[in-house]
C-alpha positions as CSV (number, residue, x, y, z in Angstrom):
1,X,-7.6,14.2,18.1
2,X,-7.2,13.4,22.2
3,X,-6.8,10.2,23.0
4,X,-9.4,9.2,26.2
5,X,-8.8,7.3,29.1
6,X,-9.8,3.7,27.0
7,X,-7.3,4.4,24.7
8,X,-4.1,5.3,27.1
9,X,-4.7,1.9,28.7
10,X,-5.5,-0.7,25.9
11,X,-2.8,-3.7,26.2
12,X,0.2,-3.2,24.0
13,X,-0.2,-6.4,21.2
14,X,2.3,-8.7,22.4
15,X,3.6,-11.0,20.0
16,X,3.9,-15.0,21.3
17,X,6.7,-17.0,21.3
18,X,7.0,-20.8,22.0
19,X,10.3,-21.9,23.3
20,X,11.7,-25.5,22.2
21,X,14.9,-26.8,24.2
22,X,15.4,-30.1,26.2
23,X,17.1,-27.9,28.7
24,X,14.7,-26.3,31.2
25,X,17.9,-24.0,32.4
26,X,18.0,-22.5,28.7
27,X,14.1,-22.1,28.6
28,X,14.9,-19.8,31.8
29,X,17.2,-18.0,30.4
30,X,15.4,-17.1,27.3
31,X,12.2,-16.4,29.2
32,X,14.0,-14.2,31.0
33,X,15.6,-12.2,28.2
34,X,12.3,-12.3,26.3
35,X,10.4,-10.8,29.5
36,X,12.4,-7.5,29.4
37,X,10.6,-6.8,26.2
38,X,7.2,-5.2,26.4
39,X,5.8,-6.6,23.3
40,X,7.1,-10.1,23.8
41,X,5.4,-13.4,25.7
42,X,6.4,-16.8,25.7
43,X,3.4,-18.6,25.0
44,X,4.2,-21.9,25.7
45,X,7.5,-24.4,26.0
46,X,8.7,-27.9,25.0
47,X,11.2,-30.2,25.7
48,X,10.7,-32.6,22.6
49,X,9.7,-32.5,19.1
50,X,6.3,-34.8,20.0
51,X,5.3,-31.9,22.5
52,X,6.1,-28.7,20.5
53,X,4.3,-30.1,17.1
54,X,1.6,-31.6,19.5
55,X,1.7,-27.4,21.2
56,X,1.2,-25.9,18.2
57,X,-1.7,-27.4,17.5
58,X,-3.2,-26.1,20.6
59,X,-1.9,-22.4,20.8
60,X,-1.4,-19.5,17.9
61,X,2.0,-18.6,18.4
62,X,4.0,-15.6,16.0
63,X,7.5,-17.2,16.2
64,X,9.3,-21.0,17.8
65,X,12.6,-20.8,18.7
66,X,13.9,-24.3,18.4
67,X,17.2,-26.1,19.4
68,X,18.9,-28.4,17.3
69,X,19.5,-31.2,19.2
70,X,15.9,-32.6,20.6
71,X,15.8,-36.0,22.6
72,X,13.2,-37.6,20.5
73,X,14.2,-35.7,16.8
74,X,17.1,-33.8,15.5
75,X,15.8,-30.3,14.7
76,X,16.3,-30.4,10.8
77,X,13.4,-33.4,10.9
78,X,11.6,-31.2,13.3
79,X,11.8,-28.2,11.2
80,X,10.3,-29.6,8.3
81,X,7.4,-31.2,10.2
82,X,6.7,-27.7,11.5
83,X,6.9,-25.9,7.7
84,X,5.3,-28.7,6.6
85,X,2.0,-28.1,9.2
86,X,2.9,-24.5,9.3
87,X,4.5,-23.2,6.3
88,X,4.6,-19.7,7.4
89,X,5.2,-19.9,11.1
90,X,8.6,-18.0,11.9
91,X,11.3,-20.0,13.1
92,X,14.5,-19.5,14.9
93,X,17.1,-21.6,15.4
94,X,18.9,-21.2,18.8
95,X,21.8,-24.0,18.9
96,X,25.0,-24.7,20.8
97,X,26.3,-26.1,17.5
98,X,29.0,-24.1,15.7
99,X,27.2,-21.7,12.9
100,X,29.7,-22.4,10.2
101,X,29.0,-26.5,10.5
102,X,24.9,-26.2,10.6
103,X,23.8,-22.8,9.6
104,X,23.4,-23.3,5.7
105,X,21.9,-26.6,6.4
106,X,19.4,-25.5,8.4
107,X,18.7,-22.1,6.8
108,X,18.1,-24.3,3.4
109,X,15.7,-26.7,5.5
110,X,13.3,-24.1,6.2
111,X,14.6,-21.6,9.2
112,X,14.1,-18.3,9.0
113,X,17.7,-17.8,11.5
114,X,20.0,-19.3,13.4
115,X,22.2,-18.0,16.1
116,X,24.2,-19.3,18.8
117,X,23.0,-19.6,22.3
118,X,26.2,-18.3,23.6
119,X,25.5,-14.7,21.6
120,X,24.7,-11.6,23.1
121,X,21.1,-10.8,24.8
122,X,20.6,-7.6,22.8
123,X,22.1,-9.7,19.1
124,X,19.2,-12.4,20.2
125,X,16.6,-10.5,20.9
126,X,17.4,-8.5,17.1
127,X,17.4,-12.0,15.8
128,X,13.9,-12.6,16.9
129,X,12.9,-9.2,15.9
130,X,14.4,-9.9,12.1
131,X,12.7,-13.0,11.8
132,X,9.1,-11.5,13.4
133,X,9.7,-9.0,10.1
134,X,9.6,-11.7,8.3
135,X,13.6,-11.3,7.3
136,X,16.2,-14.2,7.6
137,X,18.6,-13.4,10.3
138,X,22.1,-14.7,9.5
139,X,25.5,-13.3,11.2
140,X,28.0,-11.8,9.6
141,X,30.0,-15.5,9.8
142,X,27.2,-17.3,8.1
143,X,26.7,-14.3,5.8
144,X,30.4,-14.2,4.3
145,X,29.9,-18.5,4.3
146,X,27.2,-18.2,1.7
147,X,29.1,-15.6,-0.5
148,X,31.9,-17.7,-0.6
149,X,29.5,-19.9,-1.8
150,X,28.7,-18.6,-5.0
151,X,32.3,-17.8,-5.5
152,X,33.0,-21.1,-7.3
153,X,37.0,-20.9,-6.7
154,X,36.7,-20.2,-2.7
155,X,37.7,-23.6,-0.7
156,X,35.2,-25.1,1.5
157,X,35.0,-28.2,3.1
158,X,33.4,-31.0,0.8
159,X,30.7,-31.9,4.1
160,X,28.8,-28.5,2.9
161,X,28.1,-30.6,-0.2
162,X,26.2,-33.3,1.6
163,X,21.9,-33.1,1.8
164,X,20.6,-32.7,5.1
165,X,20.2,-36.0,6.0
166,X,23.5,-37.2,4.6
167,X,24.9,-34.5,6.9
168,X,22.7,-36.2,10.0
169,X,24.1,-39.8,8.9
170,X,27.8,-38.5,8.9
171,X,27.3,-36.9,12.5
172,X,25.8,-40.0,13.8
173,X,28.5,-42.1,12.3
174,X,31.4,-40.1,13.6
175,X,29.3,-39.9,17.0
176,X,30.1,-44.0,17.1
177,X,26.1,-45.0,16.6
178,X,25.7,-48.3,14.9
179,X,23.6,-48.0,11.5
180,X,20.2,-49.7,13.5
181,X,20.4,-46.9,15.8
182,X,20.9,-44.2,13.5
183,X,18.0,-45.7,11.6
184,X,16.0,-45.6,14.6
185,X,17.2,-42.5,15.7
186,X,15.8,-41.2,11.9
187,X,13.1,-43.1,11.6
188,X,14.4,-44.7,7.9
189,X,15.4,-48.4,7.3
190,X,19.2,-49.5,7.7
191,X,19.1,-50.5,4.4
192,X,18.3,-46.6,4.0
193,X,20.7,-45.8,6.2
194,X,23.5,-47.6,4.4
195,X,22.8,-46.1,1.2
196,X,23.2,-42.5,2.7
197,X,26.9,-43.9,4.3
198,X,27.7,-44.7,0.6
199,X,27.1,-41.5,-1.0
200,X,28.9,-39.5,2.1
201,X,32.0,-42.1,1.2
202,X,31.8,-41.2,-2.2
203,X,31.3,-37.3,-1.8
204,X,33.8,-36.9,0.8
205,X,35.8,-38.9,-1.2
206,X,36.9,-41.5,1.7
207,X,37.1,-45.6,2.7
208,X,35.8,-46.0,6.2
209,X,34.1,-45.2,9.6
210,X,37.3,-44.5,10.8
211,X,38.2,-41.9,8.2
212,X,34.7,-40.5,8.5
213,X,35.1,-40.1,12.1
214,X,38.6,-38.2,12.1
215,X,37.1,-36.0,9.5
216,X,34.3,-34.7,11.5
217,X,36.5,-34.5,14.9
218,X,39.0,-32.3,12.2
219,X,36.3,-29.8,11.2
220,X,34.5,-29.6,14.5
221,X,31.3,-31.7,13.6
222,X,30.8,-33.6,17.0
């Protein structure tokens, strides 16, 4: 059957993308990656947590790329506000962090992927198309990671044993923030806040700040 004039010219579907990174230079240079594909359009861009969950409210979107490190939220509290208002929205995490330090943390917080910003256009643009497929995207690093996992006699540093937010309270404590600003900064109580230092003493099996601090200079936390 011939297809007519109508046909030949309909729009290809395109599918929408909302960028979220507090750097307008890496908004640019996604957009401009995403623009040499046909079937891609950024539908809309943030700068903090408040404005992408207040965007998605306003816009249908088929996938968010998010950074990790937001002025107003850390991306793993993000995250879960977006599955928890959108439990099937597609997300991607695009960090500057290294892979083998936040990956699994994040992947187990709800992201579909995560992959460096420093990676390849053409490994990028597969990890969207993965994750618009509704796959998880991992790279080969974060893949071998997780099997060594499940080998219970590989090494691997005791910080992969932490929750999420014990992980966030380590970071902030090696970063040099006070426990009221971490508690601001996670919107908990310092009482909270104290409790978590406890149990990342316990589990990393050391005394002090101090200690704390070298450890996550060591293995490339901060």
């Amino acid at each position: 059957m011939r297809a007519n004039a109508c046909d030949l010219m309909m729009p290809m579907d395109k599918r929408r993308i909302v960028l979220v990174d507090d750097h307008e230079i890496v908004r640019t240079g996604l957009k401009q990656l995403l623009a040499l594909e046909p079937d891609f359009e950024v539908a809309g861009e943030a700068a903090t947590s408040a404005d992408v969950l207040a965007l998605l409210r306003q816009i249908p979107c088929d996938l968010l790329l998010l950074d990790v490190a937001l002025p107003d939220r850390n991306g793993v509290d993000t995250l879960k506000l977006v599955r928890g208002a959108y439990p099937d929205l597609p997300v991607l995490v695009v960090s500057t962090y290294p892979e083998e330090q936040y990956a699994i943390n994040l992947l187990r917080a709800g992201a579909n992927g995560y992959i460096r910003k420093d990676a390849a256009g053409p490994d990028i643009i597969q990890a969207i198309r993965v994750v618009l497929q509704k796959g998880r995207y991992m790279s080969q690093t974060v893949s071998e990671m997780l099997v060594n996992r499940l080998d219970s006699g590989a090494e691997r540093p005791l910080h992969q044993d932490l929750s999420e937010r014990e992980f966030q309270v380590l970071c902030a404590i090696a970063s040099g923030k006070t426990v009221s600003a971490i508690a601001e900064q996670l919107f908990i109580s310092v009482k909270t806040v104290s409790t978590y230092r406890s149990r990342i003493l316990e589990k990393l099996k050391m005394q002090n700040n101090a200690e704390l601090t070298h450890y996550a200079i060591k293995n490339g936390l901060i």
